[in-house]
C-alpha positions in Angstrom: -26.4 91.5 35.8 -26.2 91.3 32.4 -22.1 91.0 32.6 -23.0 88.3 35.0 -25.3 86.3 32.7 -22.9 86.6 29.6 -20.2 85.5 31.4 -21.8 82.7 32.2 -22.9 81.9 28.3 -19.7 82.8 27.5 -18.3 80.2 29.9 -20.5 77.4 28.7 -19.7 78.3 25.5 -16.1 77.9 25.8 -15.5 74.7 27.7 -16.2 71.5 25.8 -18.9 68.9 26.7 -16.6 66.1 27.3 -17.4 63.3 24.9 -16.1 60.4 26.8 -17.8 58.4 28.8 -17.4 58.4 32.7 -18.4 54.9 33.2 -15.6 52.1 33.9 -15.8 48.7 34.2 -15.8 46.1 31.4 -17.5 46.2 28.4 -19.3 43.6 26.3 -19.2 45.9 22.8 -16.5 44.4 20.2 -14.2 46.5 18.0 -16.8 46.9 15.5 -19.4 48.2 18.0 -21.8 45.2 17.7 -23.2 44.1 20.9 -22.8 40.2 21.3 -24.9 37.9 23.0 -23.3 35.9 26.4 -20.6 33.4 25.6 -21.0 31.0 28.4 -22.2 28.2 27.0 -24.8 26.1 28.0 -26.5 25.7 31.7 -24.4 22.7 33.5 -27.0 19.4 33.5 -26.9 18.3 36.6 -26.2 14.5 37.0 -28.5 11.8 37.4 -28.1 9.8 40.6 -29.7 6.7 39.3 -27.7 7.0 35.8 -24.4 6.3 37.3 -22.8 3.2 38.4 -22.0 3.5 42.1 -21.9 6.3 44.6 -18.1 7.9 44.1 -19.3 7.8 40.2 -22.0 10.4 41.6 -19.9 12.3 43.7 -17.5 12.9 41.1 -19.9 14.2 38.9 -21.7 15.9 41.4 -18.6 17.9 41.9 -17.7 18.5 38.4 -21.2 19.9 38.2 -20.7 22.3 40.8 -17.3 23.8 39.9 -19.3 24.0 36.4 -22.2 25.5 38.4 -19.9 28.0 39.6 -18.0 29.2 36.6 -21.4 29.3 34.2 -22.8 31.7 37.3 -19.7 33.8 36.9 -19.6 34.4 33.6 -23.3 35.4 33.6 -23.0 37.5 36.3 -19.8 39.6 34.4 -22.1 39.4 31.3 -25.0 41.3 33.3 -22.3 43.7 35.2 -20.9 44.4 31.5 -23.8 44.7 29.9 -25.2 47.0 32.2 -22.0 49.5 32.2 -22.5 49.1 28.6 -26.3 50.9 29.0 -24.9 53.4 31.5 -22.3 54.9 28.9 -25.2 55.4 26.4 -27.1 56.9 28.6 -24.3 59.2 29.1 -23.5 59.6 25.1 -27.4 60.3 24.9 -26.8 63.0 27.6 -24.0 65.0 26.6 -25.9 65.1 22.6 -29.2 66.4 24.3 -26.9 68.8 26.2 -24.8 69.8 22.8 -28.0 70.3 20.9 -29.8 72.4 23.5 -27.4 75.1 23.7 -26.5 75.4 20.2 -28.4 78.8 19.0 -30.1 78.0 15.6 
């Protein structure tokens, strides 16, 4: 038993807690590890029916608003799915320190 349980220690001692993180997916962190808020600009204003001068004025714009509509929803939504990959590969830093720190005999 007690060959068992130091080969085990022994074991755990020897292979290295990995470092990197296991989480893929993109990343809103720069190169200098500061963590940036969204760059997508402001919410499209949607266009005012009575401001324009006729009704394919409107529906031009109405259409411009959507596609804008559209790309301002994408790039929040790759912000969030960023941002949140970004909190899942801390959590894993965090982990694998707790993990180093536990088993080091002091």
């Amino acid at each position: 038993m007690k060959i068992f349980l130091l080969a085990i220690i022994f074991i755990a001692l020897i292979v290295p807690v990995n470092g990197d993180c296991f989480v893929y997916g993109i990343s809103n962190f720069d190169k200098f590890n500061q963590y940036p808020g969204h760059k997508c600009g402001f919410h499209p204003i949607k266009p005012d029916a009575y401001a324009t001068f006729g009704v394919k004025i409107y529906n031009e714009q109405k259409r411009a608003y959507e596609i804008d509509v559209l790309r301002y929803t994408h790039c929040m939504e790759q912000y969030i799915e960023a941002a949140k990959n970004d909190i899942e590969r801390i959590k894993e830093i965090i982990n694998d320190t707790v993990m180093e720190h536990n088993r080091r005999p002091f």
